[in-house]
The first five atom37 places (N, CA, C, CB, O) and aatype in JSON, in Angstrom:
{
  "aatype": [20, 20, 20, 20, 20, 20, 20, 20, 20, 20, 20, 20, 20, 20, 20, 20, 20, 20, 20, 20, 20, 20, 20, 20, 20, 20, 20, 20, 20, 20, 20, 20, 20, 20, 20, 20, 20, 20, 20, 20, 20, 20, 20, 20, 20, 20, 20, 20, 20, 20, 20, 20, 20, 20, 20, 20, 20, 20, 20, 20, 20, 20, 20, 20, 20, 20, 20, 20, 20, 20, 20, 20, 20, 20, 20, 20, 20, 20, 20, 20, 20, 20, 20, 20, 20, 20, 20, 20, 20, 20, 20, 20, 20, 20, 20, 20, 20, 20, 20, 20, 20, 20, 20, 20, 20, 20, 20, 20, 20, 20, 20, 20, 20, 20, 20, 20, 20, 20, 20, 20, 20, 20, 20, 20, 20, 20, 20, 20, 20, 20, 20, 20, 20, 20, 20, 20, 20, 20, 20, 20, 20, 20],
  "atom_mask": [
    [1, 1, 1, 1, 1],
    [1, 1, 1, 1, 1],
    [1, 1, 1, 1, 1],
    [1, 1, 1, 1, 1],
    [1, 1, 1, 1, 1],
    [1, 1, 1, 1, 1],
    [1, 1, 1, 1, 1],
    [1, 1, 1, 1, 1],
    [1, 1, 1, 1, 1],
    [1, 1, 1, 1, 1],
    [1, 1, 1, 1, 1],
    [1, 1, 1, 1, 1],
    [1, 1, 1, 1, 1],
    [1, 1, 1, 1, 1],
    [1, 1, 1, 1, 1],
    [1, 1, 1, 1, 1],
    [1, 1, 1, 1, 1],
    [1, 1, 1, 1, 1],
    [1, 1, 1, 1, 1],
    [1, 1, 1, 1, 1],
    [1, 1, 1, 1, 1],
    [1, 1, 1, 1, 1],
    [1, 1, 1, 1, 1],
    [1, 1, 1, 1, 1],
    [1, 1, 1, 1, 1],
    [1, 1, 1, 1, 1],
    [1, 1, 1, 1, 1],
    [1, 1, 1, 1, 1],
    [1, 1, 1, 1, 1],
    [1, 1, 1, 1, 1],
    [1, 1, 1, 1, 1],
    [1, 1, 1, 1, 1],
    [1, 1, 1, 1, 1],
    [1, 1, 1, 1, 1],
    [1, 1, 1, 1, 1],
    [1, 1, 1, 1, 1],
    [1, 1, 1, 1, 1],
    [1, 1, 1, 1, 1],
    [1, 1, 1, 1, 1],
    [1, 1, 1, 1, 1],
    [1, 1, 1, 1, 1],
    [1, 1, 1, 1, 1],
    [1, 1, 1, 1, 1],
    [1, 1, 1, 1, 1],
    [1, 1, 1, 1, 1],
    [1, 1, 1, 1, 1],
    [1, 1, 1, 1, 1],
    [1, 1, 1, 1, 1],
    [1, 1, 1, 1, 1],
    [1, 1, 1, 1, 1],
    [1, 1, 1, 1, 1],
    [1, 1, 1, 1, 1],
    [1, 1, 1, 1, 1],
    [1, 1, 1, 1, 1],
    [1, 1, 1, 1, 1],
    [1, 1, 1, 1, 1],
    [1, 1, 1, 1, 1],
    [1, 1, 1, 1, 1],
    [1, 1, 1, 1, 1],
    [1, 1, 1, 1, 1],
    [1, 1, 1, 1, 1],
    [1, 1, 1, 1, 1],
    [1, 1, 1, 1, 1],
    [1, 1, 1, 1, 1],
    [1, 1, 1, 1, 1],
    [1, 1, 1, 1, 1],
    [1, 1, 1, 1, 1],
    [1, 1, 1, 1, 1],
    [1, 1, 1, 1, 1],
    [1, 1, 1, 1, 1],
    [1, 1, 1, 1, 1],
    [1, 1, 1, 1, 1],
    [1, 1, 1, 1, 1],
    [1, 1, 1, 1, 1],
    [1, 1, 1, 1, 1],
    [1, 1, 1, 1, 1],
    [1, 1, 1, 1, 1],
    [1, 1, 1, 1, 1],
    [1, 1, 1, 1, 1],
    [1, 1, 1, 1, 1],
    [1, 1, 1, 1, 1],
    [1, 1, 1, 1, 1],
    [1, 1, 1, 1, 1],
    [1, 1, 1, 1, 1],
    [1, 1, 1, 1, 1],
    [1, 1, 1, 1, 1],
    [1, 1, 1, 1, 1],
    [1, 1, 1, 1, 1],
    [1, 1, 1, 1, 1],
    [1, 1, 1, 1, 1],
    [1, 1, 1, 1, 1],
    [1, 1, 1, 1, 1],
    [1, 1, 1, 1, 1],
    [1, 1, 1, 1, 1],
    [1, 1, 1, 1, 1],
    [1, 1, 1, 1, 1],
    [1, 1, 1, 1, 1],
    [1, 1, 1, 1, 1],
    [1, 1, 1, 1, 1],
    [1, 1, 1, 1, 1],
    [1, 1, 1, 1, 1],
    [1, 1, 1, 1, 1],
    [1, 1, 1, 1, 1],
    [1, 1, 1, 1, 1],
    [1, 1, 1, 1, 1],
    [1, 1, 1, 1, 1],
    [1, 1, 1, 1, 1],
    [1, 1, 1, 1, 1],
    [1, 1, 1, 1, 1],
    [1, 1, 1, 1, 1],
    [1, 1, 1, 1, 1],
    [1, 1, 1, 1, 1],
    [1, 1, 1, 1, 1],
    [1, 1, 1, 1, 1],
    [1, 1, 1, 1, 1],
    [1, 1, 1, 1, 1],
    [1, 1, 1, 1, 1],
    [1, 1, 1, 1, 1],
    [1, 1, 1, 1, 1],
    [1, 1, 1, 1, 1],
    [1, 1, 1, 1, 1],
    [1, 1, 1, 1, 1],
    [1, 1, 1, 1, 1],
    [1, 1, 1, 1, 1],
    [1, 1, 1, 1, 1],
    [1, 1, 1, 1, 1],
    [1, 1, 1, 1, 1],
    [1, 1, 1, 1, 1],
    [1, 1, 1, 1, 1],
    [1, 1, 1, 1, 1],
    [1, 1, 1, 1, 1],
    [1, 1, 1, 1, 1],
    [1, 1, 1, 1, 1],
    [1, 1, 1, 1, 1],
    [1, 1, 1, 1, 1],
    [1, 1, 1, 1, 1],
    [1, 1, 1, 1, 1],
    [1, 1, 1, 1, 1],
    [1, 1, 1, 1, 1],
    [1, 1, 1, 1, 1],
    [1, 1, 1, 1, 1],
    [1, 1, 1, 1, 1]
  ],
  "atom_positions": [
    [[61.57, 238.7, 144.52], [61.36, 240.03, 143.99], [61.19, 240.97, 145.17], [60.13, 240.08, 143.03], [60.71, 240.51, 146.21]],
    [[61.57, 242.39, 145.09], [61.75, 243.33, 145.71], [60.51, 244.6, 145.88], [62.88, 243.65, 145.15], [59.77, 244.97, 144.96]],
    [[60.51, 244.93, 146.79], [59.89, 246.27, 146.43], [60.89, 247.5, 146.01], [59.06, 246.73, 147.66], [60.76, 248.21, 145.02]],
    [[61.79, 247.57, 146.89], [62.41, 248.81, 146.23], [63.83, 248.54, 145.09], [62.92, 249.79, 147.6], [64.8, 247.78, 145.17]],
    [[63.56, 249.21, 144.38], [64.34, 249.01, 142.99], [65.35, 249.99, 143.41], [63.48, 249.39, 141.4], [65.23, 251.0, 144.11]],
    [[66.73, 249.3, 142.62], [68.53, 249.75, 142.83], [68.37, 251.18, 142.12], [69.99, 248.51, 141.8], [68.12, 251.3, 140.92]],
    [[68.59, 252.43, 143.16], [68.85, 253.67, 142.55], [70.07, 254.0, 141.71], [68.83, 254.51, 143.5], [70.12, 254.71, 140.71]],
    [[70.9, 253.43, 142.22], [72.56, 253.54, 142.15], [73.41, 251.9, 141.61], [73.15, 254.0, 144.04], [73.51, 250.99, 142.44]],
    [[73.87, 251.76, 140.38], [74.67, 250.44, 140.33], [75.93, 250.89, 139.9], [74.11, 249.3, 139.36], [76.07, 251.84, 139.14]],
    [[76.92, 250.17, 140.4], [78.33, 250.25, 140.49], [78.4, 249.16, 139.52], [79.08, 250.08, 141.97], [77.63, 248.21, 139.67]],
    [[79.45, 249.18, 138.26], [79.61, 248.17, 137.45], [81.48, 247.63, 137.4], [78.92, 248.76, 135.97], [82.31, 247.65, 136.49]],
    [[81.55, 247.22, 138.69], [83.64, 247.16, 138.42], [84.07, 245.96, 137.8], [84.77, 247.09, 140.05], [83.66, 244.9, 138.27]],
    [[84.75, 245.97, 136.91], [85.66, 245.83, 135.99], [86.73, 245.0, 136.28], [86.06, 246.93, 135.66], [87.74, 245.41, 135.71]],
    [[86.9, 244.09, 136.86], [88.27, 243.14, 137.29], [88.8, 242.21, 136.09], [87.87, 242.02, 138.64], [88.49, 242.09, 134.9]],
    [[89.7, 241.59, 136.93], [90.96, 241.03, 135.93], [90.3, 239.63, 135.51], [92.71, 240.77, 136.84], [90.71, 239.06, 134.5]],
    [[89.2, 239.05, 136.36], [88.94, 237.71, 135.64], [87.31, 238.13, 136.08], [89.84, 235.96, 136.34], [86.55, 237.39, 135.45]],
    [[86.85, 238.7, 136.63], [85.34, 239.01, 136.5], [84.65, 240.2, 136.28], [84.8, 238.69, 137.46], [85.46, 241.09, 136.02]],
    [[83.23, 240.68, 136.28], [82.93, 241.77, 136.42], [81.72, 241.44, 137.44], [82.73, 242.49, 135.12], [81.06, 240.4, 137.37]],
    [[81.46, 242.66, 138.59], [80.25, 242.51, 139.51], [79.77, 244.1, 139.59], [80.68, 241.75, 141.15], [80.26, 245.2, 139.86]],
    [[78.37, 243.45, 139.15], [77.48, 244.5, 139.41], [76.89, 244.73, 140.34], [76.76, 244.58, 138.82], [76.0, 243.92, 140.6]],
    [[77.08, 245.9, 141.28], [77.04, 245.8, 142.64], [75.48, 247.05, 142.9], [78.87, 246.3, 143.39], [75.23, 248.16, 142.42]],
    [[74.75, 246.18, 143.86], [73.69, 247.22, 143.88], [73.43, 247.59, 145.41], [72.3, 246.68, 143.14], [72.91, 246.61, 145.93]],
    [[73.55, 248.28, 146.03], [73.61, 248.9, 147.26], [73.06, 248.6, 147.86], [73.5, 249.82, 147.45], [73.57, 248.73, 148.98]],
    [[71.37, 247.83, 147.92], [70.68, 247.18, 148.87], [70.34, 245.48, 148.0], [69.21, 248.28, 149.33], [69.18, 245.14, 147.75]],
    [[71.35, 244.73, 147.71], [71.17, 243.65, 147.1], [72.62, 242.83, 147.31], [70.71, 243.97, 145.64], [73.71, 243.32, 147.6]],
    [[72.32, 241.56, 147.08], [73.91, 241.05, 146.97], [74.16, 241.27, 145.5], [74.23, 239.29, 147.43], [73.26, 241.36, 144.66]],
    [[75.42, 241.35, 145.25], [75.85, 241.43, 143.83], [76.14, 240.55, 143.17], [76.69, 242.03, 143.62], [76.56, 239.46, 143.56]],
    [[75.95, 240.89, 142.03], [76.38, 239.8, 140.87], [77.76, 239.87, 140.41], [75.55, 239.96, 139.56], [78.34, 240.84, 139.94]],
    [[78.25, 238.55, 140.66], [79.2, 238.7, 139.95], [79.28, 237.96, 138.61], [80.12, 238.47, 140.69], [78.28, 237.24, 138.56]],
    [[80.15, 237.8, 137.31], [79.67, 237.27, 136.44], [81.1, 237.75, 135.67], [78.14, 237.66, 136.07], [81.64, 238.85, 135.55]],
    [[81.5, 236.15, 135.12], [82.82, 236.03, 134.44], [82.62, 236.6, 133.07], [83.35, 234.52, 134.37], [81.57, 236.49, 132.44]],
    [[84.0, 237.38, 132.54], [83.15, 238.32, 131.12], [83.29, 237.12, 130.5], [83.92, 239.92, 130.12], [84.44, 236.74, 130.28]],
    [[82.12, 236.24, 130.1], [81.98, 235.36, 128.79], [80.66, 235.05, 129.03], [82.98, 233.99, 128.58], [79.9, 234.84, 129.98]],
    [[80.64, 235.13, 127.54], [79.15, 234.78, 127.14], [78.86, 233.96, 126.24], [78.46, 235.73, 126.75], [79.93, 233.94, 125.64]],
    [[78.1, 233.17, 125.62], [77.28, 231.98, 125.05], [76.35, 231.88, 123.92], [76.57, 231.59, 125.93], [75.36, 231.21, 124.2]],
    [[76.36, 232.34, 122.73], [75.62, 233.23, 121.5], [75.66, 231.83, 120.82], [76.52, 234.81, 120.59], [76.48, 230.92, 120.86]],
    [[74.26, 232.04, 120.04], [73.48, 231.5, 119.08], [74.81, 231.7, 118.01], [71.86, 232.3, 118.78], [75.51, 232.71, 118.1]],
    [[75.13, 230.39, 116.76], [76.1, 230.55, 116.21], [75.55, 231.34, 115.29], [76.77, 229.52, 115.89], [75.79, 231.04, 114.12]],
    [[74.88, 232.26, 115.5], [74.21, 233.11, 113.83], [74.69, 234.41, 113.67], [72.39, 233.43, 113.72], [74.33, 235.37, 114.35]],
    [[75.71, 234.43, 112.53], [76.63, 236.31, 112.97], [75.6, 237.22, 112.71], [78.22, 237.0, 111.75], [75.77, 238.29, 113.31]],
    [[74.38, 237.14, 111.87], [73.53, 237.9, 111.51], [73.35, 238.61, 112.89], [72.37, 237.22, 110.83], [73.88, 239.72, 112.93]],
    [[72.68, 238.15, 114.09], [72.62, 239.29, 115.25], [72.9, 238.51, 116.59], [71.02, 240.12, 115.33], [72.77, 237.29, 116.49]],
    [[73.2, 238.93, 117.66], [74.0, 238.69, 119.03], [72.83, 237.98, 119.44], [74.59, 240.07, 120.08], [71.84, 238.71, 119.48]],
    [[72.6, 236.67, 119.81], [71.24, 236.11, 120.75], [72.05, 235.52, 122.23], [70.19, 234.52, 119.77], [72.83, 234.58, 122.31]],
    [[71.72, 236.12, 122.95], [73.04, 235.78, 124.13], [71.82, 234.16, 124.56], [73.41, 237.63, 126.05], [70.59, 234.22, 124.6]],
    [[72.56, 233.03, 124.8], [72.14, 231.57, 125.12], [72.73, 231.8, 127.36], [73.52, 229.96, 123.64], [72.03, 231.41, 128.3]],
    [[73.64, 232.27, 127.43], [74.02, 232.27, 128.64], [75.3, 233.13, 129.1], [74.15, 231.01, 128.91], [76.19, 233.45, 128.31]],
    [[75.3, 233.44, 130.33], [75.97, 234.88, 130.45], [76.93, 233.78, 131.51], [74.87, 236.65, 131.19], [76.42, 232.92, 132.23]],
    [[78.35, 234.05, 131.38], [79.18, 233.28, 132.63], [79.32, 231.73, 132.2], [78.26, 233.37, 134.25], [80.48, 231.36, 132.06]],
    [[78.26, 230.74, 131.97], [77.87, 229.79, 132.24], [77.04, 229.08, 131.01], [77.29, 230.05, 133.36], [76.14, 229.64, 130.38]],
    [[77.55, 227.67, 130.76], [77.06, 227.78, 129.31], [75.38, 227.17, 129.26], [78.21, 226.77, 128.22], [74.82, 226.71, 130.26]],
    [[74.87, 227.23, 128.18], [73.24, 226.77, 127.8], [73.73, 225.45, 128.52], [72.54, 226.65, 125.82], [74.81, 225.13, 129.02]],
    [[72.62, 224.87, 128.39], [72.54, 223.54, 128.67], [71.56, 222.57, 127.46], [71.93, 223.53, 130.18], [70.49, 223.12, 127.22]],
    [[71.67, 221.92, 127.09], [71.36, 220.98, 125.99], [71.21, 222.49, 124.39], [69.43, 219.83, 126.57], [70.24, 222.63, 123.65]],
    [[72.19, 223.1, 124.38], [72.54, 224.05, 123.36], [73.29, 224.25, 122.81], [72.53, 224.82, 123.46], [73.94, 224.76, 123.72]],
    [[74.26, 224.38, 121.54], [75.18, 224.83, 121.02], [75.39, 225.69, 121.01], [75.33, 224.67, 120.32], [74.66, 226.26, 120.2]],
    [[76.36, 226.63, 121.67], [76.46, 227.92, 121.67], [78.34, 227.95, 121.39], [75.72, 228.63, 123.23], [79.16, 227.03, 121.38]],
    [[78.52, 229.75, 121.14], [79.95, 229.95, 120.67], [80.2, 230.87, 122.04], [80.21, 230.79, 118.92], [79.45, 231.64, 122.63]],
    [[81.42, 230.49, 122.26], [82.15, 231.09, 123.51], [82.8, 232.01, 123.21], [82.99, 230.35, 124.22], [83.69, 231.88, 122.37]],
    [[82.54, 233.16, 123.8], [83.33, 235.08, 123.61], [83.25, 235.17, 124.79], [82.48, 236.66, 122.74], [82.28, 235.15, 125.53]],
    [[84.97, 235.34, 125.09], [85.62, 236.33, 125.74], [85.19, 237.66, 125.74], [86.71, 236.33, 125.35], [85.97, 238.41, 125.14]],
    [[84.2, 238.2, 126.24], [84.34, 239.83, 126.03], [85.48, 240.45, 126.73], [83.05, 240.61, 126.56], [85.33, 241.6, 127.16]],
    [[86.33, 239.97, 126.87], [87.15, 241.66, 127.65], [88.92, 241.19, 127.4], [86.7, 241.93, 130.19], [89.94, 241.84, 127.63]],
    [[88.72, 239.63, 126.77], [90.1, 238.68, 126.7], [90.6, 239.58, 125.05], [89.67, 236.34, 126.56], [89.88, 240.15, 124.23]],
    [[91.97, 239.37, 125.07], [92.74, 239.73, 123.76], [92.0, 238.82, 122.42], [94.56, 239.26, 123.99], [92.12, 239.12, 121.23]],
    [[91.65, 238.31, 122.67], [91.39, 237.48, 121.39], [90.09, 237.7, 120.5], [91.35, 236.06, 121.81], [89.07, 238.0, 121.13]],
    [[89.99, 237.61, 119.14], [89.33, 238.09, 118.36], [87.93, 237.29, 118.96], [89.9, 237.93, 116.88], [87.97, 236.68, 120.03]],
    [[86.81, 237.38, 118.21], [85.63, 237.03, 118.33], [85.29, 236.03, 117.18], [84.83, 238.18, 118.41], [85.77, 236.4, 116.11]],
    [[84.52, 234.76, 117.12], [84.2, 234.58, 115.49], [84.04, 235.49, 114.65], [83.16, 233.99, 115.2], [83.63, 236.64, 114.8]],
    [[84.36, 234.98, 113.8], [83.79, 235.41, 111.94], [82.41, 236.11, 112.38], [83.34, 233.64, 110.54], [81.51, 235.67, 113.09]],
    [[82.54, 237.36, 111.72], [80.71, 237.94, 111.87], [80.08, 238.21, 113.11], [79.62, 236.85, 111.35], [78.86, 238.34, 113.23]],
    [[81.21, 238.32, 114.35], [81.1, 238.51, 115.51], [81.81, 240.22, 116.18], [81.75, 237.17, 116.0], [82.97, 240.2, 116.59]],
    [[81.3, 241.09, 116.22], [81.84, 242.26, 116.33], [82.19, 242.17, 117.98], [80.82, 243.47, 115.78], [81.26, 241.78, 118.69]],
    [[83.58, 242.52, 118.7], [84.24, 242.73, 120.23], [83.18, 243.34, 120.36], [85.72, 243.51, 120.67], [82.25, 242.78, 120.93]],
    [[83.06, 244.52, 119.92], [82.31, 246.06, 120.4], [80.52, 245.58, 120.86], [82.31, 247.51, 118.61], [79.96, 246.1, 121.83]],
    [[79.93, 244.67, 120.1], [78.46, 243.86, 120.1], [78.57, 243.2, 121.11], [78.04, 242.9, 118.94], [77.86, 243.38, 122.09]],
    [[79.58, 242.23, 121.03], [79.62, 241.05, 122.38], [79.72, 241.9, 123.83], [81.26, 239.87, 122.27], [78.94, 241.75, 124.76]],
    [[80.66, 242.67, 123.82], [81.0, 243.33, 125.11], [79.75, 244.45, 125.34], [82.63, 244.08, 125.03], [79.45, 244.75, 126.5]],
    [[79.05, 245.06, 124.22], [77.82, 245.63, 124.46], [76.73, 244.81, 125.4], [77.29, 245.89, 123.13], [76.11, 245.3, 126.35]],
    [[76.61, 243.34, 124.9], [75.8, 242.42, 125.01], [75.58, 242.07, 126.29], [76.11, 241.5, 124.33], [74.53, 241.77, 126.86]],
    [[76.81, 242.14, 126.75], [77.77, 241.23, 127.97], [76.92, 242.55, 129.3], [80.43, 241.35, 127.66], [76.0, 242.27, 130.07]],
    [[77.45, 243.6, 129.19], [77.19, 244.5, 129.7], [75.43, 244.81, 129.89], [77.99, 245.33, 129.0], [75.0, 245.31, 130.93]],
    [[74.74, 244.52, 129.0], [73.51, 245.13, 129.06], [72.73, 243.57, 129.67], [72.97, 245.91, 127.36], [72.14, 243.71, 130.74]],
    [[72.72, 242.53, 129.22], [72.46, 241.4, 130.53], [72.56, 241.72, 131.54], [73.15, 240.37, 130.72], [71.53, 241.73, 132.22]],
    [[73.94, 242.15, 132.18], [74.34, 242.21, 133.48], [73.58, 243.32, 133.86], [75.8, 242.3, 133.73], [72.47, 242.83, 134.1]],
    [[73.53, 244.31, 134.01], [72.48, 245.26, 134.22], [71.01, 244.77, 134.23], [72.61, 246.22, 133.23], [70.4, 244.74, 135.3]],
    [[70.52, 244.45, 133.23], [69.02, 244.17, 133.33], [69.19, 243.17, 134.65], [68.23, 243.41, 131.78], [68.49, 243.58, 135.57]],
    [[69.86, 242.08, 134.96], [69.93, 241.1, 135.92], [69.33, 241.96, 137.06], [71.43, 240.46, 136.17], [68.2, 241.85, 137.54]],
    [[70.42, 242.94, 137.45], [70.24, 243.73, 138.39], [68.92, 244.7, 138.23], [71.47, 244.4, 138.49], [68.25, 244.29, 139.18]],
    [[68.32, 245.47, 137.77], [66.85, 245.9, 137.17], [65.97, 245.57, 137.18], [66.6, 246.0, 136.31], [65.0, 246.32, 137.3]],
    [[65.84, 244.02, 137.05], [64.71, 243.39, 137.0], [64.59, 242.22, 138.23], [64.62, 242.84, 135.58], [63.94, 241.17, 138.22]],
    [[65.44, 242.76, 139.26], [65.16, 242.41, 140.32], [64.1, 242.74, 141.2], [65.96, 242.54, 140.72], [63.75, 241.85, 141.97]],
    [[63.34, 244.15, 141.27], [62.58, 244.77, 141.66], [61.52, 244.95, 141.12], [62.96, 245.51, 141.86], [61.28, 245.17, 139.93]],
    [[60.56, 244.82, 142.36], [58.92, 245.33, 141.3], [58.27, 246.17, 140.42], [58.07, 245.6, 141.79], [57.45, 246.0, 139.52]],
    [[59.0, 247.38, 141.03], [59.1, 248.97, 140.67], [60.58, 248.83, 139.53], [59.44, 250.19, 142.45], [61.71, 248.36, 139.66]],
    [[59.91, 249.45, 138.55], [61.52, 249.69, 137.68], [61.72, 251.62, 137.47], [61.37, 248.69, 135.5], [60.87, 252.45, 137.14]],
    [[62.92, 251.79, 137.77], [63.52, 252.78, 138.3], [64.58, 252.9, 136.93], [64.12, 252.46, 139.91], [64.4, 251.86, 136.3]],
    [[64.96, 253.22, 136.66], [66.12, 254.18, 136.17], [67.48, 254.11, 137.03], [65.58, 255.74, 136.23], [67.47, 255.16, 137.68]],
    [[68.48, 253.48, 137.31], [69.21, 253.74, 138.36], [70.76, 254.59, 137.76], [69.4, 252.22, 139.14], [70.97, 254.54, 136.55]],
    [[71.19, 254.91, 138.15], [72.48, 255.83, 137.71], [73.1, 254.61, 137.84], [73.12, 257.27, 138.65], [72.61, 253.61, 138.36]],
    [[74.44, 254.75, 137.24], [75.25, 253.4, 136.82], [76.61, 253.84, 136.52], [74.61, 252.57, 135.46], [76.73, 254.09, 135.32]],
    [[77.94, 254.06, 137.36], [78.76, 254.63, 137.47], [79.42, 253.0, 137.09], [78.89, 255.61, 138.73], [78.9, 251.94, 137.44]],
    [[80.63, 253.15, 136.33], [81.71, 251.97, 135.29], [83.58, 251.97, 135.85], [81.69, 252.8, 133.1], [84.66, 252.29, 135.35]],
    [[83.16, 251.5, 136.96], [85.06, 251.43, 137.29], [85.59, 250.48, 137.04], [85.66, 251.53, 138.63], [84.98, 249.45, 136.75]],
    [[86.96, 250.57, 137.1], [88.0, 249.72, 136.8], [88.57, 249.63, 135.19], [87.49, 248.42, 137.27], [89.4, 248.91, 134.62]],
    [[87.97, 250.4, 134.9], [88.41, 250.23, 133.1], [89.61, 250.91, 132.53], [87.24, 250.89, 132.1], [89.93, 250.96, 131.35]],
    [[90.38, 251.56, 133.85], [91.72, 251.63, 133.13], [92.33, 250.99, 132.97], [92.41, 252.15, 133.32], [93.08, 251.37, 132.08]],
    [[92.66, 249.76, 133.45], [93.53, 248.64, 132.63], [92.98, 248.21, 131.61], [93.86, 247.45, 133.29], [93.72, 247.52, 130.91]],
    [[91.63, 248.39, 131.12], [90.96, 248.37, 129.38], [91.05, 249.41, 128.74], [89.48, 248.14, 129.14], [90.15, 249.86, 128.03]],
    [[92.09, 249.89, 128.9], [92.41, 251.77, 128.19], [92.11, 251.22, 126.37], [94.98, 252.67, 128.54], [91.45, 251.86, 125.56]],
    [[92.71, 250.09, 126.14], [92.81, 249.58, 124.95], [91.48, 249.43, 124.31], [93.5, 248.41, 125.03], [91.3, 249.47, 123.09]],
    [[90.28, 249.19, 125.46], [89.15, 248.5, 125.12], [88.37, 249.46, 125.37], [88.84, 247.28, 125.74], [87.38, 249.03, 124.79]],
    [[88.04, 250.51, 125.83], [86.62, 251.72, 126.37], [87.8, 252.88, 125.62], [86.07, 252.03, 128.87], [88.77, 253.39, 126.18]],
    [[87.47, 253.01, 124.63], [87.99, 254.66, 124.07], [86.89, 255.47, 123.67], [89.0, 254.68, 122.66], [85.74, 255.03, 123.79]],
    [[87.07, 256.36, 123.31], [85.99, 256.89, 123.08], [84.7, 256.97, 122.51], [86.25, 257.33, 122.9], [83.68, 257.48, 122.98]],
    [[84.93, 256.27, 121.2], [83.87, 255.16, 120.29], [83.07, 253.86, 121.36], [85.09, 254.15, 118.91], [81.88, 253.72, 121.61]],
    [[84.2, 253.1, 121.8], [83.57, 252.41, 122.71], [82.85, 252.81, 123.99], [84.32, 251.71, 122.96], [81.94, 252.08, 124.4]],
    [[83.2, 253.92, 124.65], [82.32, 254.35, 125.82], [80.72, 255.04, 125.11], [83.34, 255.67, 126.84], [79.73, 255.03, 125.83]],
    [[80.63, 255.57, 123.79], [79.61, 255.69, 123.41], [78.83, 255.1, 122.96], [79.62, 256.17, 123.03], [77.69, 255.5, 122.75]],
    [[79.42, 253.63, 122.62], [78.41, 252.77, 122.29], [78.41, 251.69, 123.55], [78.67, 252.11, 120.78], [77.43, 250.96, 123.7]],
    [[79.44, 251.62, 124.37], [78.58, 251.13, 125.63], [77.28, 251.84, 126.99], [79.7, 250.74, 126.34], [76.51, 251.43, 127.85]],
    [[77.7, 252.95, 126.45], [76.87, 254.01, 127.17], [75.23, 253.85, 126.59], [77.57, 255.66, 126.81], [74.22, 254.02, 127.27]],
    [[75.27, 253.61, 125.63], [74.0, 253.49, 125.1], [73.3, 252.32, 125.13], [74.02, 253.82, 123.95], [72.09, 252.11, 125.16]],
    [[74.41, 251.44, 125.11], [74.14, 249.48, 125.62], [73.29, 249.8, 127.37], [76.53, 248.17, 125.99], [72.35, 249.07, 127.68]],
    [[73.64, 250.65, 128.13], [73.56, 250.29, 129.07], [72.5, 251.41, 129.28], [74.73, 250.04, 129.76], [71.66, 251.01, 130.08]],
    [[72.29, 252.53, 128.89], [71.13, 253.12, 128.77], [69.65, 252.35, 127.91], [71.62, 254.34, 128.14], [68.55, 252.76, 128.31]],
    [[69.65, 251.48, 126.97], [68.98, 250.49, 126.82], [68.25, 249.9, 127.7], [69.56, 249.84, 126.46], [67.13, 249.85, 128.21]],
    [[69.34, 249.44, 127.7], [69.14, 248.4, 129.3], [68.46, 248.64, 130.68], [70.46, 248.15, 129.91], [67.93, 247.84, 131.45]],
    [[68.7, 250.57, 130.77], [67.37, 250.75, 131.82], [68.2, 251.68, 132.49], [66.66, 249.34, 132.86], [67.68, 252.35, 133.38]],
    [[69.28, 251.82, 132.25], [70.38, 252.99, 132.95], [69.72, 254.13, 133.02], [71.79, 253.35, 132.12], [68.71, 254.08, 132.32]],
    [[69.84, 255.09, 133.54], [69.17, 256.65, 133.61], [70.71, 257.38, 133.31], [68.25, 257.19, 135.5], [70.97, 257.73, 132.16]],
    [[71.38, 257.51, 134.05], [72.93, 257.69, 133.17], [74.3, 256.94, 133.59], [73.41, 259.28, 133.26], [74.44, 256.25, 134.6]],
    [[75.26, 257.2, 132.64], [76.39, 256.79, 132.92], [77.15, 257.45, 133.32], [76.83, 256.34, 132.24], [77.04, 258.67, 133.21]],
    [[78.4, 256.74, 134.05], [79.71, 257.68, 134.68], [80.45, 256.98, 134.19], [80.07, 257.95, 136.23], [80.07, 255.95, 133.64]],
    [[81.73, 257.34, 134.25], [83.19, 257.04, 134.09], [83.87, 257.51, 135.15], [83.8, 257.58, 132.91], [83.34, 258.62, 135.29]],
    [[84.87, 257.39, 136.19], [84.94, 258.1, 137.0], [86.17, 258.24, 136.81], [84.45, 257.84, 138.07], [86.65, 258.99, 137.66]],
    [[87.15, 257.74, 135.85], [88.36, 258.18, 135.23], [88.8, 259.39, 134.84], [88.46, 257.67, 134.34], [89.78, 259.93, 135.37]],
    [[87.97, 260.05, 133.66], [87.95, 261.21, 133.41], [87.08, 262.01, 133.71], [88.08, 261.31, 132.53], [86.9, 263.0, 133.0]],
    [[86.01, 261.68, 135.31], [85.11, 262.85, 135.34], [83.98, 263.06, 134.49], [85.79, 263.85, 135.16], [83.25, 264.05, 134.55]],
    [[83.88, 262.24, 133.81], [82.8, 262.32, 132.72], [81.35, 261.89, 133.32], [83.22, 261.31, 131.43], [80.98, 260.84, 133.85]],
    [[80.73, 263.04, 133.05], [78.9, 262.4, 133.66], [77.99, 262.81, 132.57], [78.09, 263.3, 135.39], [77.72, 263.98, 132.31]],
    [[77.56, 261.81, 131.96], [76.64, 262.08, 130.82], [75.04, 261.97, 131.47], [76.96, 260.88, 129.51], [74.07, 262.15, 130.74]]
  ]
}
């Protein structure tokens, strides 16, 4: 644990991972899949990247073409996916801070962050401890 807590996190977006990068820390990197309790009633993430261990869990692709189980919403999982990864980074430090949290690489997910989706990931990640979000695609600073 740290004393000084990440002002600034960079969240980029690649073709087989995502790393959350914090300016005075090494970064995380972390394959988009995650590891959920088989219960569609609500998202219980079991393991982020990497599966439980002595657990049954269901495997989502967050960011892959393919649907999600039955009772499994894309938009929840990839919320899910996203707001782990952040807290990871957050709760590295003693002091908890608010850090600004700028989201690149998501134009090759043009399909996947539209406008519905940047507002409900924006809020996944304001949850999570964000102070605000960027997009740096369209200039957008909420």
């Amino acid at each position: 644990m740290r004393w000084n807590p990440a002002e600034a996190i960079i969240i980029e977006v690649g073709p087989s991972q995502v790393t959350f990068f914090d300016p005075d820390g090494a970064p995380v990197v972390l394959p988009p899949v995650i590891y959920v309790a088989p219960d569609p009633d609500r998202i219980k993430i079991l393991g982020v990247g990497t599966p439980p261990s002595g657990q049954s869990a269901l495997r989502i692709e967050v960011l892959g073409p393919d649907r999600p189980p039955s009772g499994f919403s894309k938009l929840d999982c990839l919320a899910a996916f996203f707001t782990q990864g952040l807290k990871t980074i957050v709760d590295r430090s003693l002091f908890r801070v608010k850090p600004d949290v700028m989201v690149r690489g998501t134009d090759r997910l043009s399909g996947v962050f539209g406008g519905y989706e940047r507002d409900v990931l924006r809020s996944a990640l304001e949850r999570a401890g964000a102070k605000r979000v960027r997009w740096p695609e369209d200039g957008q600073a909420t």
